[in-house]
C-alpha positions in Angstrom: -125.1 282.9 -69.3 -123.6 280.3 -67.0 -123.7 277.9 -69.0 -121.9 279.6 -72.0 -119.6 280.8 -69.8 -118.8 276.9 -69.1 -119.0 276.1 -73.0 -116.5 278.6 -73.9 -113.9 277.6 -71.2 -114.4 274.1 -72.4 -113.3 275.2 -75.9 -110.8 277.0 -74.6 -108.9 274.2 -72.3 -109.5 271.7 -75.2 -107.6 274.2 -77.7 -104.9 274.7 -75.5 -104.6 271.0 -74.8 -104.5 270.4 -78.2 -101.9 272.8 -79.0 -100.2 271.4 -76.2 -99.8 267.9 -77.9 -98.9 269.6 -81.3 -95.9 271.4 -79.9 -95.0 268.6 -77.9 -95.2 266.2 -81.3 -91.4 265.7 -82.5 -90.6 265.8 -86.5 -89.8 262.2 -86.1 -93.1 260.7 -84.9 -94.4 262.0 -88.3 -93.3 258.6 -89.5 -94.8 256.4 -86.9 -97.8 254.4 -88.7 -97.2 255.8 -91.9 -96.2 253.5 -95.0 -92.2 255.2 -96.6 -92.6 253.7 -100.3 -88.9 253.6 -102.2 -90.3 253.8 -106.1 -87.6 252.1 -108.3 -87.2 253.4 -112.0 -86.8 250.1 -113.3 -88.4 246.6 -113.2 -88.2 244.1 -110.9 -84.9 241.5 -110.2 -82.8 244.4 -111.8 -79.6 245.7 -110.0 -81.7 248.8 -108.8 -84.2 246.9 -107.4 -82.5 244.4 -105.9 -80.7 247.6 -103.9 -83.9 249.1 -103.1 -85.0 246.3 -101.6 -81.9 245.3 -99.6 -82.4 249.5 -98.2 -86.3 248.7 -97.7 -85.6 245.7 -95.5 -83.3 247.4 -93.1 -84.0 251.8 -93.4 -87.3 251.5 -91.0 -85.0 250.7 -87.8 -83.0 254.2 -88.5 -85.9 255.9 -88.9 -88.3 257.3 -85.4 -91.1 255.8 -85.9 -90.4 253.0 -87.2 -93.0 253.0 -90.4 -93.5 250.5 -92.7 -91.3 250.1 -96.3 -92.7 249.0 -99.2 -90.8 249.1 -103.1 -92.8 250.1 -105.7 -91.5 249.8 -109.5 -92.1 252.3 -112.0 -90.0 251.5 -114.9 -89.8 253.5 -117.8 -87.7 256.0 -119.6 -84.5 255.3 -117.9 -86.5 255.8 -114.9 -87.7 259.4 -115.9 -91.1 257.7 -115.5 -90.6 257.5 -111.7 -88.7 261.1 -111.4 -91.5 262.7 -112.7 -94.4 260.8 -111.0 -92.7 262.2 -107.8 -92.8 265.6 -109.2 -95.8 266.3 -110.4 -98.0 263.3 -108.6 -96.7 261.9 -105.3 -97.2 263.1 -102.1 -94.9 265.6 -101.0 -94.7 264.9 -97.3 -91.7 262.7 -97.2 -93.2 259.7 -97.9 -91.8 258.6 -100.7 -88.5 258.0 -102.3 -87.5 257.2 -105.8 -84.4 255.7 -106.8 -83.2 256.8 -110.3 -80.8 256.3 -113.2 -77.6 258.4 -112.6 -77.7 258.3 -116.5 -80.3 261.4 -116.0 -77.8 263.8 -114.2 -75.8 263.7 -117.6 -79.2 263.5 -119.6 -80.0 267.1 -117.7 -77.3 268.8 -118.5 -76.6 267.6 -122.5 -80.1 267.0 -123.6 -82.3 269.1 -121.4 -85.3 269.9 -124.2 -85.5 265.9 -124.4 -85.4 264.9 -120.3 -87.2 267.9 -119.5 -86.0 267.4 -115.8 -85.1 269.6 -113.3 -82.7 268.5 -110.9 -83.4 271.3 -108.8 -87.1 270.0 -108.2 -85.5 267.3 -105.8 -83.5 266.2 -102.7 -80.7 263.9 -102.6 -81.1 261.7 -99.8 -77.9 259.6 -100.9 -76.7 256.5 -103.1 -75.9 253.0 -101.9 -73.0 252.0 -104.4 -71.2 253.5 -107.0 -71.3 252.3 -110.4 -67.6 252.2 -110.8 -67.3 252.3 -114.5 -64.5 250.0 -116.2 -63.8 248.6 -119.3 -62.8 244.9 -119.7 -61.8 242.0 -121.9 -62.6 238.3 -121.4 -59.6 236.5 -119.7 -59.3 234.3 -123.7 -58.5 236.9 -125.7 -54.9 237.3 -125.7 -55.6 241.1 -124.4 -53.8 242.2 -121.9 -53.9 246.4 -121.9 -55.3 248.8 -123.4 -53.1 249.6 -126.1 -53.3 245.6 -127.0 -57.2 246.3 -127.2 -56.1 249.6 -129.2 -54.5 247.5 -132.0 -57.6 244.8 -132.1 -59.2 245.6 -135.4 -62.5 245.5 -134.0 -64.0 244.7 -130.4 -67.5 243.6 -130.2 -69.2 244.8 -127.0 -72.7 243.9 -126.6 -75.7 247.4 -126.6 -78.9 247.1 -124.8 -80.1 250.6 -126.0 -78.3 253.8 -128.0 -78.2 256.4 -125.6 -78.3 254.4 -122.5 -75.1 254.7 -120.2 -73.9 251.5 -121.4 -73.9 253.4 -124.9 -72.1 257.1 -123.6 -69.1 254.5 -122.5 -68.4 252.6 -125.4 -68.4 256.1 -127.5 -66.1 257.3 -124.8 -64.2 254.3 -125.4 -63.9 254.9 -129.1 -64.1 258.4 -129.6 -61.7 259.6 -126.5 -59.5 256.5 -126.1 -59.2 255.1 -129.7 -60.8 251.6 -129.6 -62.3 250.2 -132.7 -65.7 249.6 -130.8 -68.7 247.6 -132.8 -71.3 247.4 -130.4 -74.1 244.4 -131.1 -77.4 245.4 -130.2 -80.0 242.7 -129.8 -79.7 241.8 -126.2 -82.7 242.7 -124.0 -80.1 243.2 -121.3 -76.7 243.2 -119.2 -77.3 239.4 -118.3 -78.1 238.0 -122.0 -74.6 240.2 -122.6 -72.9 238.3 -119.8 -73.8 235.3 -121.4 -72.6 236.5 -124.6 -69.2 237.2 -123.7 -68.5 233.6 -122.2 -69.3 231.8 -125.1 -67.3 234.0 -127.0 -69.7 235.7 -129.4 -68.6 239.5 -127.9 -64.9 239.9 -126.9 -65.5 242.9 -124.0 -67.7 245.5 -122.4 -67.7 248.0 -120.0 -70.3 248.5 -117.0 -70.1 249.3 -113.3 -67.6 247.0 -111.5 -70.0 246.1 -109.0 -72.6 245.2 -111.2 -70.3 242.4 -113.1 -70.9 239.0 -112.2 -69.3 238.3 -108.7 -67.0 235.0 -109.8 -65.9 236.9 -113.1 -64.2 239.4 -110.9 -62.7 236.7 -108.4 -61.7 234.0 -110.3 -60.2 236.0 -113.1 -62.6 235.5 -115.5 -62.0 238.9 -117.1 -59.3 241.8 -117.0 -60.1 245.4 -116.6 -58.5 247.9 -119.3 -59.3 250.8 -117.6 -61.2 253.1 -115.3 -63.9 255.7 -116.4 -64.4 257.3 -113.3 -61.3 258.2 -110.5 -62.2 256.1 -107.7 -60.8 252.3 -107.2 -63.3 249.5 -106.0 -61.6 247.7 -102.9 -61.6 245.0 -104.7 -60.1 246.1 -108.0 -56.8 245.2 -109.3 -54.5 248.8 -108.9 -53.0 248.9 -111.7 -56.2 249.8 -113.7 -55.2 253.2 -115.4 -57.8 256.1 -115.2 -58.7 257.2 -118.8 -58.5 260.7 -117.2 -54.9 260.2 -117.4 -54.5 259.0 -120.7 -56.8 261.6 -122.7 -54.8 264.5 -124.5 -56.0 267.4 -123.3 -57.3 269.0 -119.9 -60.4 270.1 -121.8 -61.1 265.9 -122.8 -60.6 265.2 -118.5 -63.3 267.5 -118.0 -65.1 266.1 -120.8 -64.8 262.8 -119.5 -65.5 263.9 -116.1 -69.1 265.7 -117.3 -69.7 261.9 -119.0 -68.4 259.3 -116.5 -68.3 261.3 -112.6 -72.4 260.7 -112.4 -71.6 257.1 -111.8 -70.2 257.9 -108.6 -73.8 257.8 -108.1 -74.9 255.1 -109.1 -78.1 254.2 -106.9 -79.0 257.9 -105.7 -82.8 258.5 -104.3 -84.5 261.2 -103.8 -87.2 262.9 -102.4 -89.0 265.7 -103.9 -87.7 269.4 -102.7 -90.9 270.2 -101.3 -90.8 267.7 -98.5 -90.1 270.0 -95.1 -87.1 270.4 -94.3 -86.8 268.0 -90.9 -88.1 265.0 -92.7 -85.5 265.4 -95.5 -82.5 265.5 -92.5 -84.3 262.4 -91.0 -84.0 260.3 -94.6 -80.7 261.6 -95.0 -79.8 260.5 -91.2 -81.5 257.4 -91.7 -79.9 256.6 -95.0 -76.5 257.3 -93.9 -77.1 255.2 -90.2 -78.5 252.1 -92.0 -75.1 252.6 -94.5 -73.2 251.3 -91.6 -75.7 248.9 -90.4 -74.2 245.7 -90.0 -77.2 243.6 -90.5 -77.7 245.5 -93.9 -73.7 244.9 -94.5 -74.0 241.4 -93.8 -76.8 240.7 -96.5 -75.5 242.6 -99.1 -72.6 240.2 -98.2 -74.7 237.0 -98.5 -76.0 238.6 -101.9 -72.5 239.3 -103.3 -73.6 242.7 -104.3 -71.2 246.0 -103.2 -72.1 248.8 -100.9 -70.2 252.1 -101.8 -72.5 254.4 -100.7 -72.5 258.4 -100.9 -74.0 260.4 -98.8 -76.8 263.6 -99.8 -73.6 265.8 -99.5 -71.1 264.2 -101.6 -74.3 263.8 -104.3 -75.0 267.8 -104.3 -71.3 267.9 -104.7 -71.0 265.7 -107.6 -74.0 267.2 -109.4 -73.2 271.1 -108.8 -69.9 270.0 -110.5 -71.2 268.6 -113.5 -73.7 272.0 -113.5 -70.8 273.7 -113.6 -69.0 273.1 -116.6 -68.9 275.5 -118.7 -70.7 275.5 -122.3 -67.8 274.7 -124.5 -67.4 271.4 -122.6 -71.2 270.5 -122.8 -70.9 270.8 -126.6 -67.6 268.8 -126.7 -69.3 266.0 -124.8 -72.5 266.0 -127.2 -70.1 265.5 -129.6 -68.6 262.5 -128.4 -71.6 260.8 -127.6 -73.4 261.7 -130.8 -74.6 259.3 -133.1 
């Protein structure tokens, strides 16, 4: 009887010393000696992974703990591939992140039978630049604004894929701002275009400022027509008109703004909604502290790549706005950027 007696109080004290510990354990050391893995959507050496990797090299410091960072790529369908490996196969316990497209968000809301996505199904934990869309002409061409580029009787812009984002601006170009637009497919991707359009075989193109090679924007190399999205790069010229100014119609700015504002976001990640709460807020805190970090700042200087970065709020803002237009403007848009 004694010695039960003993057992039981044994049990007991090693219970309560165990719940002890537990309540004791903060949300943060749920990270120490765990692996964070930031899936990327796309392949390797891209602009996307290049960012992921610049965030992967510096997060872990922001983050209690400390854990380890790994990139993993998962390229496929405009990085759908990766959305929906989170969703349906990753763990849900905040350790992993996928960085995305922000071609989807519009994808969601004009073609949601084909993406099948639900937005709602994740967490923004923020984006590191914005993909500051603009429309330009190579320095040679005698073009000097838009309404020169207007009166060209064709432009030749080179097209990776139909449908890609690269695709929804040249319509926007041509069907909302009246530019005689011929895109070339036949380039596997923005760098073969690069290429392209300094030996003269395509006369312009339009793409995220920051993803433009680094000398064409300093030395002149090309001039920016006009702006897709409101915002103005630091190191933009100012006198870049926003096409949301020039379009007829407030109905066409909204338009515009349900086909262009997503690249505001242009390197969001995410974490799937079911991750608890407290890990979600310590991503998002991490995110935003390593944002500032000046060792991060300082090699994204050395790589000549832009930090613009957003943070989970501004995202949820940006996307509930887009959610929000109304129906009449999500048929207008399919219109612009049908085939």
């Amino acid at each position: 009887m004694r010695r039960a007696a003993a057992t039981l109080c044994a049990v007991l004290v090693a219970a309560l010393a165990g719940t002890s510990i537990a309540n004791a354990q903060t949300p943060g050391d749920f990270y120490r000696d765990k692996t964070l893995t930031l899936v990327v959507g796309y392949g390797v050496g891209g602009g996307y992974d290049v960012y992921a990797r610049l965030l992967a090299r510096h997060i872990a410091r922001h983050i209690p703990g400390t854990p380890t960072v790994i990139v993993q790529n998962m390229p496929g369908a405009g990085s759908l591939t990766a959305l929906r490996h989170q969703d349906a196969i990753a763990p849900k316990d905040g350790t992993v992140v996928t960085l995305f497209d922000f071609v989807q968000i519009i994808n969601t809301r004009l073609n949601p039978e084909r993406t099948k996505l639900d937005l709602a199904r994740y967490s923004f934990i923020g984006s590191v630049s914005e993909d500051l869309s603009v429309c330009y002409v190579w320095h040679t061409r005698g073009i000097d604004t838009l309404d020169d580029l207007r009166k060209a009787p064709v432009v030749h812009m080179g097209l990776t894929a139909a449908g890609s984002m690269q695709d929804i601006r040249f319509k926007v170009l041509s069907r909302m701002l009246g530019v005689n637009v011929k895109p070339v497919l036949g380039y596997a991707g923005t760098a073969q275009q690069y290429i392209a359009v300094e030996r003269g075989e395509l006369d312009a193109g339009c793409g995220g400022w920051s993803s433009l090679p680094p000398h064409w924007r300093t030395e002149a190399r090309i001039k920016p027509l006009v702006r897709l999205v409101p915002t103005v790069a630091d190191n933009m010229p100012r006198n870049v008109p926003y096409a949301g100014d020039l379009v007829a119609s407030e109905r066409d700015r909204r338009v515009l703004r349900l086909l262009s504002n997503p690249a505001q976001l242009g390197k969001p990640f995410v974490v799937s909604a079911q991750v608890a709460p407290e890990r979600i807020a310590i991503l998002r805190a991490a995110f935003d502290a390593a944002m500032k970090d000046p060792q991060l700042l300082a090699e994204a200087h050395k790589l000549l790549i832009d930090i613009s970065p957003k943070s989970a709020a501004d995202a949820i803002a940006i996307v509930d706005d887009i959610n929000a237009m109304p129906a009449d403007i999500v048929d207008m848009a399919r219109k612009v950027i049908a085939d």
